[in-house]
N, C-alpha and C positions, 0 to 999 in steps of 0.2 A: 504494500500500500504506500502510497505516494504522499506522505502528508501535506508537502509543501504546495502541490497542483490541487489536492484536494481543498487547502483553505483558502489558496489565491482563485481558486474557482467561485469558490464560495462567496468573498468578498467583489470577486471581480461581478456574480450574479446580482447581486443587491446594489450594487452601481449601475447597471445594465436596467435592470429591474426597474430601478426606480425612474431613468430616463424613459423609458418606453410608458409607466404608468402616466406620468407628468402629461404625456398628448393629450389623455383623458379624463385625467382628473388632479387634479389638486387641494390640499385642504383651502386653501383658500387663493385669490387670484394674485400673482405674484407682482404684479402692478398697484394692487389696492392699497391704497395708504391713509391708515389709522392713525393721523396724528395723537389722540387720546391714549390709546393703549402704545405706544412707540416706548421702546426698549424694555420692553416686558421680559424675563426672565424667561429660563426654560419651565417649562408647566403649563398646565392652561390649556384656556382653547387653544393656544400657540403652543406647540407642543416644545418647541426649539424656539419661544420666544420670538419676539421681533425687533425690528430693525431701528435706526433714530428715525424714519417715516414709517414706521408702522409696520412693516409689510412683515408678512411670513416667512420666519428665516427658513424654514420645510420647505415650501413652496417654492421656494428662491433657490434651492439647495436643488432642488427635486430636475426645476427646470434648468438651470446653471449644470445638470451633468449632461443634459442635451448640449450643449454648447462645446461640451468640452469634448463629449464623444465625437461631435461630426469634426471641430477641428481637429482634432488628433489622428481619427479616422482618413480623412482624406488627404494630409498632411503626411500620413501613413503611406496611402497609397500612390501618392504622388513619387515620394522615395522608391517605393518597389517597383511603378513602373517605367521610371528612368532609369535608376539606379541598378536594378538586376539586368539589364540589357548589354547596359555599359559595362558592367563589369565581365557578363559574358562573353563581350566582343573584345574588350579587354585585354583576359584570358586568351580565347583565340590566337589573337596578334601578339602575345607575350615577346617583350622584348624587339618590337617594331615600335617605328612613331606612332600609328594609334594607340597603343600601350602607353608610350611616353606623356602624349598631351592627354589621354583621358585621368591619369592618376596626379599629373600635375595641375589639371583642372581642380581634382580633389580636395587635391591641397590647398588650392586657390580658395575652393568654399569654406574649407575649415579653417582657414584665417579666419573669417570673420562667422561671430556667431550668431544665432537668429534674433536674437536682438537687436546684433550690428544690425544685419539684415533687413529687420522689422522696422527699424526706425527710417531707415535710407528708402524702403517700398513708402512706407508711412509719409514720409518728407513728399515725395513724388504723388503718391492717389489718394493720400489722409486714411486716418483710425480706422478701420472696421477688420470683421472676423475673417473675410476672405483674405486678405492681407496678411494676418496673421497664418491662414493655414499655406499663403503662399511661402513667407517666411521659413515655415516650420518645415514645409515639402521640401523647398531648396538644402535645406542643412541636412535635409534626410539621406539625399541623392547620393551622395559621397561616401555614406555609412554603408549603404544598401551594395554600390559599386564594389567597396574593399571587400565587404565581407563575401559578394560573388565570385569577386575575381580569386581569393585569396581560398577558397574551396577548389574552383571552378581548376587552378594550375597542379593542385595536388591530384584529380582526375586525369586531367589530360594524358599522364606516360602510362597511364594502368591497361592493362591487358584488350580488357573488352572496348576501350577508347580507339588503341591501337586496331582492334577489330577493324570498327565500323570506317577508319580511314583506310584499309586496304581494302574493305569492302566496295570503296568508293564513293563513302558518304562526304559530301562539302562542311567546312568548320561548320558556316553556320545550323546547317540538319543537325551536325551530331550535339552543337551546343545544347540545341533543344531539344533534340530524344533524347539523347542520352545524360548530358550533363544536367540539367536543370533540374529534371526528374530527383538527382542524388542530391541535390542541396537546398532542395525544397525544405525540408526537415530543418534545417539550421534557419533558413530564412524567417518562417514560419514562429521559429523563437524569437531572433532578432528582430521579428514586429511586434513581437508583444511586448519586448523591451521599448521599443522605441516606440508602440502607442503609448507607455505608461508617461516616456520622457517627453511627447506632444502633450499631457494633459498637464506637465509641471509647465511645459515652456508657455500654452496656452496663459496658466495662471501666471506667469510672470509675465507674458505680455499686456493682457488685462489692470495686470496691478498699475503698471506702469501708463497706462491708458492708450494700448495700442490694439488691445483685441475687440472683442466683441463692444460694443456701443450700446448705452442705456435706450430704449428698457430693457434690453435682451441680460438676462441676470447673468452672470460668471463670476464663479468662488474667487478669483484673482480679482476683481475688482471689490469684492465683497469684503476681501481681505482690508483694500484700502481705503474702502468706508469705514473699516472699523479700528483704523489705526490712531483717531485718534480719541476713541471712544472707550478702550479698554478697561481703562480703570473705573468708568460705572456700567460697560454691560461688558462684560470678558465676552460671555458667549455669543456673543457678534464675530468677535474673530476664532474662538475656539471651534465653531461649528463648522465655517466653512475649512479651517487646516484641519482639522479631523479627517473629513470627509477627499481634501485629494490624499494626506498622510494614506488613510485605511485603500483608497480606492491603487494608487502609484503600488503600496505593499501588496494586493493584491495580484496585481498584475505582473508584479518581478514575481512574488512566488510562484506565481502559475507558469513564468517563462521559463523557471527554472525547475519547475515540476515537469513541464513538456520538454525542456533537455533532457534529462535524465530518463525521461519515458522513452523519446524519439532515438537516443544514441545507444548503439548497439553496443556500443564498447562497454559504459554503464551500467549497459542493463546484464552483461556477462558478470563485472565487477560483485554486481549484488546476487548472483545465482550463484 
Protein backbone atom coordinates (compact mmCIF):
# COMPACT_ATOMS: atom_id res chain seq x y z
CA UNK A 1 0.00 0.00 0.00
CA UNK A 2 1.16 3.34 -1.05
CA UNK A 3 0.59 5.69 1.66
CA UNK A 4 1.82 8.67 0.21
CA UNK A 5 -0.56 8.46 -3.32
CA UNK A 6 -3.15 7.28 -1.15
CA UNK A 7 -3.27 10.72 1.15
CA UNK A 8 -2.18 13.07 -1.77
CA UNK A 9 -5.06 11.54 -3.60
CA UNK A 10 -7.04 12.13 -0.86
CA UNK A 11 -6.27 15.79 -0.38
CA UNK A 12 -5.62 16.32 -3.90
CA UNK A 13 -9.89 14.98 -4.19
CA UNK A 14 -11.25 17.49 -1.65
CA UNK A 15 -9.41 20.32 -3.70
CA UNK A 16 -10.99 18.85 -6.88
CA UNK A 17 -14.17 18.28 -5.04
CA UNK A 18 -14.72 21.38 -3.89
CA UNK A 19 -13.99 23.25 -7.24
CA UNK A 20 -16.28 21.36 -9.29
CA UNK A 21 -19.08 21.63 -6.26
CA UNK A 22 -18.41 25.65 -6.32
CA UNK A 23 -20.29 25.71 -10.35
CA UNK A 24 -23.35 24.68 -8.33
CA UNK A 25 -23.57 25.76 -5.38
CA UNK A 26 -22.04 27.65 -2.74
CA UNK A 27 -22.88 28.60 0.97
CA UNK A 28 -23.28 31.74 0.12
CA UNK A 29 -22.49 34.09 -3.16
CA UNK A 30 -18.82 34.86 -3.14
CA UNK A 31 -19.43 38.49 -4.32
CA UNK A 32 -22.03 39.32 -1.51
CA UNK A 33 -20.87 41.74 0.85
CA UNK A 34 -22.18 41.88 4.50
CA UNK A 35 -20.79 44.97 5.74
CA UNK A 36 -22.58 44.15 9.21
CA UNK A 37 -21.37 40.62 9.82
CA UNK A 38 -17.51 41.47 8.19
CA UNK A 39 -14.66 39.76 9.94
CA UNK A 40 -16.71 37.39 11.69
CA UNK A 41 -14.71 34.49 13.12
CA UNK A 42 -14.64 30.85 12.11
CA UNK A 43 -18.22 29.52 13.21
CA UNK A 44 -21.57 30.48 12.37
CA UNK A 45 -23.59 30.78 9.60
CA UNK A 46 -19.97 31.58 8.04
CA UNK A 47 -18.50 28.46 8.68
CA UNK A 48 -14.67 29.89 7.89
CA UNK A 49 -15.85 33.28 8.94
CA UNK A 50 -15.68 36.23 6.68
CA UNK A 51 -13.84 38.75 5.11
CA UNK A 52 -13.34 42.87 6.08
CA UNK A 53 -16.44 43.10 3.37
CA UNK A 54 -18.26 40.52 4.58
CA UNK A 55 -18.06 37.80 2.17
CA UNK A 56 -17.72 34.15 2.76
CA UNK A 57 -14.32 33.07 3.25
CA UNK A 58 -15.88 29.01 2.19
CA UNK A 59 -17.21 30.54 -0.66
CA UNK A 60 -14.31 32.50 -1.69
CA UNK A 61 -12.02 29.46 -0.96
CA UNK A 62 -14.46 27.13 -2.79
CA UNK A 63 -14.41 29.34 -5.91
CA UNK A 64 -10.71 30.62 -5.75
CA UNK A 65 -9.62 26.78 -6.35
CA UNK A 66 -11.49 27.10 -9.68
CA UNK A 67 -9.03 29.66 -10.48
CA UNK A 68 -6.34 28.12 -9.53
CA UNK A 69 -7.06 24.75 -11.08
CA UNK A 70 -7.74 26.04 -14.73
CA UNK A 71 -4.46 28.25 -14.23
CA UNK A 72 -2.26 25.72 -13.25
CA UNK A 73 -4.18 23.28 -15.50
CA UNK A 74 -3.59 24.85 -18.63
CA UNK A 75 -0.32 26.41 -17.68
CA UNK A 76 0.22 22.69 -17.33
CA UNK A 77 -0.47 21.94 -20.60
CA UNK A 78 0.84 24.48 -22.23
CA UNK A 79 4.47 23.15 -20.81
CA UNK A 80 3.78 19.45 -22.00
CA UNK A 81 2.70 20.53 -25.28
CA UNK A 82 5.61 22.43 -26.30
CA UNK A 83 7.95 21.34 -24.12
CA UNK A 84 7.72 17.32 -24.77
CA UNK A 85 8.15 17.89 -28.57
CA UNK A 86 11.07 19.89 -28.19
CA UNK A 87 12.79 17.91 -26.14
CA UNK A 88 11.88 14.83 -28.25
CA UNK A 89 13.25 16.58 -31.22
CA UNK A 90 15.98 17.59 -29.17
CA UNK A 91 16.86 14.01 -28.25
CA UNK A 92 16.75 13.07 -31.82
CA UNK A 93 19.29 15.67 -33.09
CA UNK A 94 21.50 15.18 -29.93
CA UNK A 95 24.55 16.83 -30.37
CA UNK A 96 23.40 18.80 -33.75
CA UNK A 97 22.55 22.64 -33.76
CA UNK A 98 18.97 21.91 -33.11
CA UNK A 99 20.00 20.23 -29.86
CA UNK A 100 22.31 23.40 -29.21
CA UNK A 101 19.75 26.31 -29.75
CA UNK A 102 16.64 24.36 -28.20
CA UNK A 103 18.49 23.75 -24.76
CA UNK A 104 20.18 27.10 -24.90
CA UNK A 105 16.62 28.60 -25.52
CA UNK A 106 16.03 26.66 -22.18
CA UNK A 107 18.29 28.31 -20.49
CA UNK A 108 17.22 31.43 -21.89
CA UNK A 109 13.66 30.86 -20.18
CA UNK A 110 15.07 29.81 -16.97
CA UNK A 111 16.86 33.15 -16.58
CA UNK A 112 14.03 34.80 -15.87
CA UNK A 113 11.32 33.60 -13.60
CA UNK A 114 7.50 33.76 -14.08
CA UNK A 115 7.34 36.59 -12.21
CA UNK A 116 10.05 38.10 -14.32
CA UNK A 117 7.81 36.92 -16.84
CA UNK A 118 4.46 37.86 -15.55
CA UNK A 119 5.27 41.35 -14.81
CA UNK A 120 7.11 42.01 -18.42
CA UNK A 121 3.55 40.17 -20.35
CA UNK A 122 1.73 42.37 -17.50
CA UNK A 123 3.63 45.62 -18.45
CA UNK A 124 2.60 44.84 -22.40
CA UNK A 125 -1.48 43.49 -22.06
CA UNK A 126 -2.18 44.60 -18.08
CA UNK A 127 -3.24 42.01 -14.90
CA UNK A 128 -5.49 39.22 -15.65
CA UNK A 129 -5.60 35.25 -15.29
CA UNK A 130 -4.76 34.58 -18.97
CA UNK A 131 -1.56 36.36 -18.56
CA UNK A 132 -0.74 34.64 -15.69
CA UNK A 133 -1.31 31.17 -17.09
CA UNK A 134 0.61 32.52 -20.03
CA UNK A 135 3.57 33.36 -17.62
CA UNK A 136 3.36 30.19 -15.98
CA UNK A 137 3.11 27.91 -19.51
CA UNK A 138 6.29 29.78 -20.61
CA UNK A 139 8.48 28.73 -17.43
CA UNK A 140 6.93 25.21 -17.96
CA UNK A 141 8.28 24.72 -21.53
CA UNK A 142 11.89 24.28 -20.51
CA UNK A 143 11.09 21.94 -17.55
CA UNK A 144 8.99 19.66 -19.64
CA UNK A 145 11.96 19.93 -22.62
CA UNK A 146 14.96 18.79 -20.05
CA UNK A 147 13.04 16.24 -18.49
CA UNK A 148 12.01 14.62 -22.22
CA UNK A 149 15.17 15.00 -23.64
CA UNK A 150 17.12 13.91 -20.69
CA UNK A 151 14.94 10.26 -20.69
CA UNK A 152 14.34 10.55 -24.36
CA UNK A 153 18.84 10.08 -24.92
CA UNK A 154 19.15 7.26 -22.30
CA UNK A 155 16.50 5.37 -24.93
CA UNK A 156 17.86 6.04 -27.97
CA UNK A 157 21.21 3.29 -27.81
CA UNK A 158 18.83 0.56 -26.32
CA UNK A 159 18.35 -2.44 -28.36
CA UNK A 160 14.71 -2.24 -29.59
CA UNK A 161 15.50 1.61 -30.54
CA UNK A 162 18.25 0.34 -32.45
CA UNK A 163 15.58 -2.18 -33.97
CA UNK A 164 13.18 0.18 -35.23
CA UNK A 165 16.08 2.35 -37.07
CA UNK A 166 17.38 -0.75 -39.04
CA UNK A 167 13.81 -1.48 -39.55
CA UNK A 168 13.66 1.61 -41.35
CA UNK A 169 11.71 3.61 -39.17
CA UNK A 170 12.50 8.00 -39.56
CA UNK A 171 13.69 9.61 -35.95
CA UNK A 172 10.66 11.27 -35.88
CA UNK A 173 8.20 7.63 -36.04
CA UNK A 174 10.39 6.14 -33.65
CA UNK A 175 10.27 9.21 -31.30
CA UNK A 176 6.64 8.77 -31.18
CA UNK A 177 6.11 4.99 -31.17
CA UNK A 178 8.59 4.05 -29.60
CA UNK A 179 10.14 6.79 -27.21
CA UNK A 180 7.40 8.68 -25.98
CA UNK A 181 5.39 5.73 -25.03
CA UNK A 182 8.45 4.87 -22.35
CA UNK A 183 8.43 8.28 -20.70
CA UNK A 184 5.01 8.96 -20.50
CA UNK A 185 5.24 7.60 -16.88
CA UNK A 186 7.92 10.09 -15.73
CA UNK A 187 6.01 12.93 -17.53
CA UNK A 188 2.86 12.10 -16.14
CA UNK A 189 4.75 12.65 -12.56
CA UNK A 190 6.57 15.68 -13.43
CA UNK A 191 2.85 17.28 -14.04
CA UNK A 192 1.69 16.64 -11.19
CA UNK A 193 4.65 18.29 -9.72
CA UNK A 194 4.50 21.00 -11.65
CA UNK A 195 0.44 21.54 -11.46
CA UNK A 196 1.10 21.61 -7.77
CA UNK A 197 4.05 24.44 -8.52
CA UNK A 198 1.31 26.55 -11.15
CA UNK A 199 -1.20 26.64 -8.08
CA UNK A 200 1.94 28.34 -5.78
CA UNK A 201 3.13 30.46 -8.68
CA UNK A 202 -0.73 31.21 -9.57
CA UNK A 203 -0.89 32.43 -5.78
CA UNK A 204 2.05 34.49 -5.90
CA UNK A 205 1.04 36.06 -8.99
CA UNK A 206 -2.34 37.05 -7.59
CA UNK A 207 -0.63 38.30 -4.24
CA UNK A 208 1.37 40.43 -6.19
CA UNK A 209 -1.74 41.75 -8.30
CA UNK A 210 -0.91 40.13 -11.52
CA UNK A 211 -3.21 37.02 -11.63
CA UNK A 212 -6.63 36.72 -11.78
CA UNK A 213 -8.65 40.26 -11.22
CA UNK A 214 -11.56 41.01 -8.67
CA UNK A 215 -14.22 39.78 -8.51
CA UNK A 216 -12.95 36.48 -9.75
CA UNK A 217 -11.76 35.31 -5.91
CA UNK A 218 -7.87 33.68 -5.65
CA UNK A 219 -6.26 32.53 -2.38
CA UNK A 220 -3.10 34.64 -3.47
CA UNK A 221 -4.95 37.80 -3.55
CA UNK A 222 -6.97 36.75 -0.45
CA UNK A 223 -3.76 36.26 1.18
CA UNK A 224 -3.05 40.17 0.47
CA UNK A 225 -6.25 41.23 1.78
CA UNK A 226 -5.57 39.87 4.62
CA UNK A 227 -2.17 41.09 5.32
CA UNK A 228 -2.94 43.69 6.93
CA UNK A 229 -5.76 42.43 8.87
CA UNK A 230 -4.01 39.67 10.98
CA UNK A 231 -3.85 40.70 14.01
CA UNK A 232 -7.81 41.04 14.41
CA UNK A 233 -9.01 38.36 12.04
CA UNK A 234 -5.90 35.73 11.71
CA UNK A 235 -8.36 33.56 9.97
CA UNK A 236 -8.50 35.68 6.83
CA UNK A 237 -5.07 34.70 6.20
CA UNK A 238 -4.96 31.37 7.96
CA UNK A 239 -7.61 29.82 5.62
CA UNK A 240 -6.64 30.61 2.46
CA UNK A 241 -2.49 29.30 3.35
CA UNK A 242 -4.16 26.28 4.73
CA UNK A 243 -5.84 25.43 1.82
CA UNK A 244 -2.88 25.93 -1.05
CA UNK A 245 -0.21 24.41 2.11
CA UNK A 246 -2.83 21.06 2.20
CA UNK A 247 -3.86 21.31 -1.60
CA UNK A 248 0.52 21.96 -3.14
CA UNK A 249 1.11 18.76 -0.17
CA UNK A 250 -1.39 16.83 -1.63
CA UNK A 251 -0.25 16.90 -4.99
CA UNK A 252 3.65 16.21 -4.38
CA UNK A 253 2.46 13.36 -2.28
CA UNK A 254 0.58 11.86 -4.94
CA UNK A 255 3.54 12.73 -7.51
CA UNK A 256 5.48 10.81 -5.47
CA UNK A 257 3.16 8.12 -4.78
CA UNK A 258 2.71 7.68 -8.72
CA UNK A 259 6.80 7.57 -8.98
CA UNK A 260 7.01 4.93 -6.87
CA UNK A 261 3.93 3.11 -8.23
CA UNK A 262 4.81 3.85 -12.03
CA UNK A 263 8.84 2.81 -11.77
CA UNK A 264 9.78 -0.54 -12.13
CA UNK A 265 12.83 -0.29 -10.48
CA UNK A 266 10.94 0.64 -7.01
CA UNK A 267 8.50 -1.36 -7.34
CA UNK A 268 11.21 -4.58 -7.46
CA UNK A 269 13.06 -2.53 -4.59
CA UNK A 270 9.81 -3.16 -2.25
CA UNK A 271 9.14 -6.94 -3.46
Amino acid sequence: MNRNLILGAVLTSVFLLSALVSFVWTPFSHTAMDIPNKLQGVGGAHLLGTDHFGRDILSMIMVGARTSIAVALVAVGIGMGLGVPLGLWAAAKRGSLVDEIIMRGNDLVFAFPSLVIAILITAIFGASAVNAIIAIGIFNIPVFARITRGAALSLWEREFILAARVAGKSAARISVEHILPNVTNLLIVQGTIQFSLGILAEAGLSYVGLGAQPPTPSWGRMLADAQTMVSIAPHMALVPGFAIILTVLGLNLMGDGLRDALDPRLRVRRI
